[in-house]
C-alpha positions in Angstrom: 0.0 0.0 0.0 1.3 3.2 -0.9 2.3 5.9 2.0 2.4 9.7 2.8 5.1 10.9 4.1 5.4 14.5 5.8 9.3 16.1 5.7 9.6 19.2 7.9 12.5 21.5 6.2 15.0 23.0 8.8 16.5 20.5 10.6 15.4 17.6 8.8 15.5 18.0 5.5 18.0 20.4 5.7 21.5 21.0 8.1 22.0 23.9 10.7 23.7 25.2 7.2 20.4 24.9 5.1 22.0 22.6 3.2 19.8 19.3 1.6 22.2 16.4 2.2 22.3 14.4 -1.6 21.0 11.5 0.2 17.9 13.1 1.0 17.1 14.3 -2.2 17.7 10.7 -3.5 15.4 9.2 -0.3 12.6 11.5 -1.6 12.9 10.5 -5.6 12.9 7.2 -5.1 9.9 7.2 -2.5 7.9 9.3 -5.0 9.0 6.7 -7.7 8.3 3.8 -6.0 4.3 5.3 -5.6 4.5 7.4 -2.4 3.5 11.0 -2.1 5.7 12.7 -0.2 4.7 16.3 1.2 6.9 19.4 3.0 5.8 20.2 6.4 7.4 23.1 7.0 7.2 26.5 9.2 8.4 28.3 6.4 6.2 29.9 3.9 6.2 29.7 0.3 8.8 32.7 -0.4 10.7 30.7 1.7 10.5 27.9 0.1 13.9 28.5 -2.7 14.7 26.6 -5.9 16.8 24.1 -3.9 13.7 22.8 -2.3 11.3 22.9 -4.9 13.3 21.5 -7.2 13.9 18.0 -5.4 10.3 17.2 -6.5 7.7 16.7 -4.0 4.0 16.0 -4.0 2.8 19.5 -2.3 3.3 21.4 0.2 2.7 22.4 3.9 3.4 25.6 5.2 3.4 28.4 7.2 3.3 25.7 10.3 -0.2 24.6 9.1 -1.7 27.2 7.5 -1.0 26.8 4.4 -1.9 23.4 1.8 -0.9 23.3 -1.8 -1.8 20.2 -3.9 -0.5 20.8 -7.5 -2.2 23.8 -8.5 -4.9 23.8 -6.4 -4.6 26.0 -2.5 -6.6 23.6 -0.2 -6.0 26.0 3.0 -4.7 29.3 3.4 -5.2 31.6 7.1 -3.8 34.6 7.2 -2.7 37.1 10.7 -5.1 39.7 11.1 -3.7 42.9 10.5 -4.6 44.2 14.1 -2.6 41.2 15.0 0.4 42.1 12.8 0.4 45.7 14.1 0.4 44.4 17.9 3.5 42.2 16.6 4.9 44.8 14.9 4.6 47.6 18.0 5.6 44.7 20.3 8.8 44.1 18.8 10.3 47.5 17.5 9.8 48.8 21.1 11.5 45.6 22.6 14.7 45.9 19.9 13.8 42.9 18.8 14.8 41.9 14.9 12.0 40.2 13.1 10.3 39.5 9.4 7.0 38.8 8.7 6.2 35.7 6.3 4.3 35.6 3.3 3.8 33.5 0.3 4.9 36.6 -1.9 7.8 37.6 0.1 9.7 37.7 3.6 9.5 41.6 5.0 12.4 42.4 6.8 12.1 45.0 10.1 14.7 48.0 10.2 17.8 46.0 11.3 16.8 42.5 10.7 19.0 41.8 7.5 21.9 43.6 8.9 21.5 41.4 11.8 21.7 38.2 9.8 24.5 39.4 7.5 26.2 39.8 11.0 25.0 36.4 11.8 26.5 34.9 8.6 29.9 37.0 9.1 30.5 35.3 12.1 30.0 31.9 11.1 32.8 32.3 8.2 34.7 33.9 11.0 34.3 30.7 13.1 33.6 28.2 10.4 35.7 29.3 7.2 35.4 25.5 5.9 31.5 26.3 6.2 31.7 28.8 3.3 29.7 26.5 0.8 27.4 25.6 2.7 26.7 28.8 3.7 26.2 30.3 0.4 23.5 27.7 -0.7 22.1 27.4 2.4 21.4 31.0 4.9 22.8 33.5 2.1 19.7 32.8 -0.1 17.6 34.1 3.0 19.5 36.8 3.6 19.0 37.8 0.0 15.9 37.1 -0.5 14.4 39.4 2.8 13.1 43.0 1.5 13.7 46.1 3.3 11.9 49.0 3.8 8.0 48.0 3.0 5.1 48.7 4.8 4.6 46.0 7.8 1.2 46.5 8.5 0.0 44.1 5.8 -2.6 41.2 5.5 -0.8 39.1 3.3 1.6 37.3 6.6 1.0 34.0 6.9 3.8 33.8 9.8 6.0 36.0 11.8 9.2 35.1 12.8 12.1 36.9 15.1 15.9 36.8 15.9 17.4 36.1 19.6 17.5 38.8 21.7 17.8 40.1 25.7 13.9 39.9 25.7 12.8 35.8 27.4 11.0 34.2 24.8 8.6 33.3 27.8 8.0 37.1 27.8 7.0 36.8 23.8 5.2 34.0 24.5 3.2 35.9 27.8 2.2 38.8 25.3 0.9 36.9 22.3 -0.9 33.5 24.1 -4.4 34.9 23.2 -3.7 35.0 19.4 -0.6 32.8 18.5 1.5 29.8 19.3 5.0 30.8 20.1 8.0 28.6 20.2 11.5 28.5 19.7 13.3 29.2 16.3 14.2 25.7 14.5 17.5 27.8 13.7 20.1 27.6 16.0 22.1 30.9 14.0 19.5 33.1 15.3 20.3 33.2 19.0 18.9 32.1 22.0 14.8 33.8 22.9 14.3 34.0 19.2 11.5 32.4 17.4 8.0 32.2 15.5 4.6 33.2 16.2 1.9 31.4 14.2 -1.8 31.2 14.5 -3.2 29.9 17.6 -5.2 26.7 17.0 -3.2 25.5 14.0 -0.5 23.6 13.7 1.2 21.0 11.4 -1.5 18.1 12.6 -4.3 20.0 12.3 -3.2 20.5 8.4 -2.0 16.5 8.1 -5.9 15.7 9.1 -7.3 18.2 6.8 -5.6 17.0 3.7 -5.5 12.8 4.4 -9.1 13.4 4.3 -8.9 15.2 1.2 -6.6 12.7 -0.4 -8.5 9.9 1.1 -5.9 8.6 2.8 -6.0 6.5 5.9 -4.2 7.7 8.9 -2.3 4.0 9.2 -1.0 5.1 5.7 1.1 8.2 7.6 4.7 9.0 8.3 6.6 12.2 9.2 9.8 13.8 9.9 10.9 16.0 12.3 13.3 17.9 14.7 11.5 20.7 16.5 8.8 22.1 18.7 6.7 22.7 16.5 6.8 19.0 15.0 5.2 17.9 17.9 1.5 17.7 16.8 2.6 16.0 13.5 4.8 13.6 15.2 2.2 12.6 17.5 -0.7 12.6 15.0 0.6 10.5 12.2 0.7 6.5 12.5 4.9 6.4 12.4 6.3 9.8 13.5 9.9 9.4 13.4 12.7 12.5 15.0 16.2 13.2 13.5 18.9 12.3 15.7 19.5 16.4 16.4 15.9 16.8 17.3 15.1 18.3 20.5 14.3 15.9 23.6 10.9 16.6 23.2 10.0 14.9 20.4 12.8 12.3 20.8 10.7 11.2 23.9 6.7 11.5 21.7 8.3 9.9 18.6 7.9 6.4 17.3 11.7 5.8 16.1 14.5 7.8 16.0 16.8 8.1 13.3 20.4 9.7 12.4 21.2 13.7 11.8 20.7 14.8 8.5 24.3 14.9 7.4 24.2 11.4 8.9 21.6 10.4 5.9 18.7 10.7 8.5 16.0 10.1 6.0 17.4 8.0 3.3 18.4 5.7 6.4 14.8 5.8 8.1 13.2 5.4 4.1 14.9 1.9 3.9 14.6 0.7 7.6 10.5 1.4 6.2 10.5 0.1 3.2 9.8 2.9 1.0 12.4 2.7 -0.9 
């Protein structure tokens, strides 16, 4: 019986470089060859979503941490932030001196010092890493690039908002937003300690897994997924064999059905064979 499989991106499909190992790549081909559908389940949204990604080949996507579904051509889910919501964000965070940008499928819109911040970010790493230079320039660099400056924030168009570490507790974050959004820690260890993402209260990677294997069809027993992070919790609890990289946090480690090797360690093609799909 063919299976879906669910692949969160940072992580797990990619390293703390954003770099896609070549094994994985090969993992997801041959999965999708050999009958499976095989979806991202990702925070990101789709401007985040570069070339490198896309290109691998994959069934459709989740995004925006659940609130976002594309099948094909066709958009089976898309919430949005309120734009009273994205101002209270906005205010919140400029007064604190907190770097953020605000996520959209059209775009990633960068706050006053947010991409100086990560070109500092990216600086220091070939500072401390100079071997990391490669994987540097295919994996943050194309984020860096691709944030735009000096647009209006108050939009209705974010799907997600996302901020760098900073003195402020991300207890404190999570304290001023609990009535409208789910706040947990960033899936990228480069952007500091208290930084993070605030998406939509009440939706979450499961909640988007349910909605489209009922679409599909698709019996829950039929389900895998992949992940490292917080905010792989839901999914990794939710589908029938939810399986955490070896770098994931303990968290999931301790909800997951299996645990399998980092993704430089060919995590997934490891954990595709040990299931049978491929």
């Amino acid at each position: 019986m063919n299976k879906i499989i669910f692949i969160d991106v940072d992580g797990t499909l990619v390293n703390e470089h954003g770099v896609i190992p070549n094994s994985a790549m090969v993992a997801i081909k041959k999965a999708r060859e050999n009958g499976h559908l095989v979806f991202i389940c990702t925070g990101r949204s789709k401007a985040e979503l570069f070339p490198d990604i896309l290109n691998i080949g994959f069934s459709g996507i989740i995004g925006a941490a659940g609130g976002y579904i594309e099948i094909g051509e066709e958009v089976l889910l898309h919430e949005r932030v309120q734009k009273k919501d994205v101002k209270h964000a906005v205010d919140f965070f400029n007064t604190h001196g907190i770097d953020f940008y605000l996520e959209s499928n059209g775009g990633l819109f960068a706050s006053k010092n947010c991409k100086q911040k990560i070109r500092f970010i990216i600086e220091k790493l070939l500072r401390e890493n100079p071997e990391a230079r490669e994987d540097v320039e295919k994996g943050i660099q194309p984020f860096h690039d691709s944030l735009i400056e000096n647009e209006d924030l108050l939009r209705d168009d974010i799907n997600k908002i996302s901020f760098l570490g900073s003195s402020v507790p991300i207890e404190r974050i999570q304290q001023e937003f609990e009535d409208v959004f789910t706040v947990i820690p960033s899936t990228v260890p480069a952007f500091g300690s208290n930084s993070g993402e605030l998406s939509l209260a009440g939706i979450h990677k499961a909640t988007a897994i349910e909605k489209l294997i009922k679409h599909l069809k698709i019996k829950k027993k039929d389900t895998f997924a992949y992940g490292d992070g917080l905010n792989d919790l839901e999914m990794i609890e939710f589908v029938q064999y939810g399986i955490a990289m070896g770098n994931a946090k303990e968290a999931l480690k301790v909800v997951a059905d299996d645990v399998t090797d980092t993704p430089d360690n060919d995590g997934i093609y490891n954990s595709f064979q040990k299931y049978g799909l491929i």
